[in-house]
N, C-alpha and C positions, 0 to 999 in steps of 0.2 A: 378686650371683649370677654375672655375668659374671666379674669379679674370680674368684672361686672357679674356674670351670671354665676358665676358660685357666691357670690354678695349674695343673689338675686335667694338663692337656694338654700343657703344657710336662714336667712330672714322668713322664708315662706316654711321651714320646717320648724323653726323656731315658735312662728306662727301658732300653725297646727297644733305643735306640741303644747301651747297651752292653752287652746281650745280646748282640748282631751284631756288635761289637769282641769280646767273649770269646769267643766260639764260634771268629771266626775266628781268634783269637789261637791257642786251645787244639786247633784241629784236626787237626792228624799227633797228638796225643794222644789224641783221639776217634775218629783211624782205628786205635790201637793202636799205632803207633809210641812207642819207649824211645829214650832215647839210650844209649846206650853208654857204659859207665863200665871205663875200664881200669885202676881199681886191684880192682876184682870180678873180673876177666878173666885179669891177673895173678896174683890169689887163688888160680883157680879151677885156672892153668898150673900154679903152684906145690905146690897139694895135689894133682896129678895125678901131679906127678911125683915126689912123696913117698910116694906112692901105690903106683905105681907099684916102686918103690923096694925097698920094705918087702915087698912080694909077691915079689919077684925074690932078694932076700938075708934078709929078715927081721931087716933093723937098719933104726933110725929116722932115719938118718941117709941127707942123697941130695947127688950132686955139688956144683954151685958153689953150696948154701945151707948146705952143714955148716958154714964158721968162721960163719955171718952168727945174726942175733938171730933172722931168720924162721921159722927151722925151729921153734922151741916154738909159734909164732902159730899154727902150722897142723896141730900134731901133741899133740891133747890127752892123748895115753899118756903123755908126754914130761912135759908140763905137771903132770901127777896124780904122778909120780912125783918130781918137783922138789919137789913140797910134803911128801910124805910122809919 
């Protein structure tokens, strides 16, 4: 029986103990905190100012991304008529 309940006690402390390691591991993600990811960011630049763009002239095409491959990544009219 003894045997048994220090098993029982070791295991539940064991437990615990890395509840208290994950919690405090994971906590700026508990308080809401993201990291920051700058190829979303630069996405985000980039459709803005294709965006942008296309309201201003009404072509799908915008400054230093027109020779580059990114302007279809981000401009699905563009995309849709490439396949048709």
């Amino acid at each position: 029986m003894r045997n048994g309940l220090s098993a029982f006690f070791i295991h539940f402390f064991v437990t615990v103990f890395f509840v208290i390691v994950a919690l405090a591991y994971f906590h700026p993600v508990l308080q809401g905190k993201v990291i920051e990811q700058s190829d979303i960011v630069q996405f985000t630049g980039m459709a803005k100012e294709q965006n942008d763009f296309r309201k201003k002239t009404g072509g799908s095409r915008t400054g230093p991304m027109a020779p580059s491959a990114e302007c279809p990544l981000i401009n699905w009219e563009l995309i849709i008529l490439m396949i048709m």
